[in-house]
Residue, then its C-alpha position, 0 to 999 in steps of 0.5 A: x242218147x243218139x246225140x252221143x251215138x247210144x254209147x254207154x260212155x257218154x251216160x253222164x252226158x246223157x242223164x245231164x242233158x235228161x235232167x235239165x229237159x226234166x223240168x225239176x232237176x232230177x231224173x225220172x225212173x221211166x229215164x233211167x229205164x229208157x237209158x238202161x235198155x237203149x244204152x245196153x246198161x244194167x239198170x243197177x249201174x244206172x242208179x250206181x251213177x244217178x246215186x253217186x255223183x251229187x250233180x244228179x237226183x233221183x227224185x223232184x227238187x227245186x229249180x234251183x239247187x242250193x249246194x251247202x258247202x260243208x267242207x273244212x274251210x266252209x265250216x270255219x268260215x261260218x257254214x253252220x250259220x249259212x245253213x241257218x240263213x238259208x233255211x230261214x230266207x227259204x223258208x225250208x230245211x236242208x233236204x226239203x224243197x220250196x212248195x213254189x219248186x224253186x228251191x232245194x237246200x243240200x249240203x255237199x262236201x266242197x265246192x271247190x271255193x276255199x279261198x272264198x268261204x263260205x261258200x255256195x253253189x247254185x247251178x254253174x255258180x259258185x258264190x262266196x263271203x257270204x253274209x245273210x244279206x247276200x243269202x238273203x239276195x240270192x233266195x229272192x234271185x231265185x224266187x224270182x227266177x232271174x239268172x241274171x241278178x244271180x250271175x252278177x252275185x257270183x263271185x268266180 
């Protein structure tokens, strides 16, 4: 917080940066507590922002979270059947997490990648025409913990 001067402006900034240090891709309550009384920001308004934007958890998810885009073009580009590969290359449902705290399967509603559906985002990287192979791929990618393997799936 006092690398952004304690200013309640910069709150996404911060809880991007506490979410990273975190370890498993959200942000703890003792945090959001430490932010509300350092940055002068009711502890409601914290959560407002913790709870609005997708990019940020509340509680413990994988390393890797697998953004399942559900948007219109997704969904007629196969998305349902997406979901279904993921569940089954992960071994969880949307909503869970892996037991090893790799993964996390979410749906969201577009990741900005139409022309490119279906589509993916893992992190930074958004990946699309998906097939169960490249889903498939991209679950060992992140079972394994190489980010490079991932980044050369990417499709921009």
């Amino acid at each position: 917080m006092e690398s952004y001067g304690n200013d309640p402006q910069q709150l996404i900034a911060v809880f991007l940066d506490i979410q990273a240090a975190s370890g498993r891709n959200y942000v703890e309550r003792q945090w959001a507590e430490l932010a509300s009384r350092v940055l002068n920001v009711p502890l409601s308004k914290i959560y407002d922002v913790l709870t609005f934007y997708a990019m940020f958890g509340t509680v413990e998810r994988g390393e890797y979270l697998v953004e399942i885009c559900q948007s219109a073009p997704c969904h007629f580009t196969k998305a349902e059947e997406l979901v279904h590969w993921f569940e089954a290359a992960a071994g969880i449902k949307v909503g869970e997490t892996s037991t090893d705290g790799k993964i996390t399967l979410q749906r969201t509603s577009c990741v900005g990648a139409c022309d490119i559906g279906p589509a993916v985002k893992i992190g930074d990287h958004v990946f699309g025409n998906l097939t169960e192979e490249k889903v498939i791929a991209l679950v060992k990618c992140c079972q394994r913990k190489a980010p490079e393997a991932l980044q050369s799936l990417c499709q921009k």
